[in-house]
C-alpha positions as CSV (number, residue, x, y, z in Angstrom):
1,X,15.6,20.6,-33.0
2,X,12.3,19.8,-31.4
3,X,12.2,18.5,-27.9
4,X,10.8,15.3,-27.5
5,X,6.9,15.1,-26.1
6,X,6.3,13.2,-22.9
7,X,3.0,11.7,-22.4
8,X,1.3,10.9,-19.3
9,X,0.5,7.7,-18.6
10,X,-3.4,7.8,-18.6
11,X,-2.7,9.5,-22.5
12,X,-1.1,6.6,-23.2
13,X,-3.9,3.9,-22.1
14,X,-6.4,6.0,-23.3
15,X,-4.9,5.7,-27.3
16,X,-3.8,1.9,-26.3
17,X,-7.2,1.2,-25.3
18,X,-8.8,2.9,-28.1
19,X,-6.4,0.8,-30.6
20,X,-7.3,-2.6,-28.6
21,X,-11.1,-1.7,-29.6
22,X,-10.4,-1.3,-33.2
23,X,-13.0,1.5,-33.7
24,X,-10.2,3.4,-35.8
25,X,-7.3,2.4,-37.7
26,X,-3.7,2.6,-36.2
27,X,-3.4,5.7,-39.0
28,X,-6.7,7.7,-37.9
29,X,-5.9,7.0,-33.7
30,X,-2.4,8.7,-34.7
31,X,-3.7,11.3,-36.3
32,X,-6.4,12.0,-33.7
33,X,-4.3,12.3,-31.2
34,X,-1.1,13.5,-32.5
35,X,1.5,10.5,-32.0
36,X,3.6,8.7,-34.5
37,X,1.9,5.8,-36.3
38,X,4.5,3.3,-35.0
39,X,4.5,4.2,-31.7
40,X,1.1,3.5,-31.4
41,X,1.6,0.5,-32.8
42,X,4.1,-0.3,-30.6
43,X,2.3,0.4,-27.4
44,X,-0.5,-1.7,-28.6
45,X,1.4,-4.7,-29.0
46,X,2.5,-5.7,-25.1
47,X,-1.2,-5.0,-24.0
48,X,-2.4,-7.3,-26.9
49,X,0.2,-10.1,-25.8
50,X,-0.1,-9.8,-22.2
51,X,-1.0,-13.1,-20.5
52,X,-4.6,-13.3,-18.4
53,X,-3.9,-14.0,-14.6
């Protein structure tokens, strides 16, 4: 069984931020860097939704 990865949180801005900019599809950004399609798609979605204070 693999072991699970663990990402460091500047990883994970860095691919949400790159998915907020649209320069790539979902399916290229999770290829590029080596994450599951979904859970790209899933960390995209509560910085998308966030309210502006």
């Amino acid at each position: 069984m693999k072991k699970r990865k663990n990402h460091s949180p500047d990883f994970k801005a860095k691919v949400v931020l790159e998915a907020i900019r649209k320069e790539m599809t979902l399916a290229k950004l999770s290829k590029k860097y080596g994450v599951h399609l979904l859970r790209a798609t899933h960390a995209k979605l509560p910085a998308t939704h966030a309210k502006h204070v």
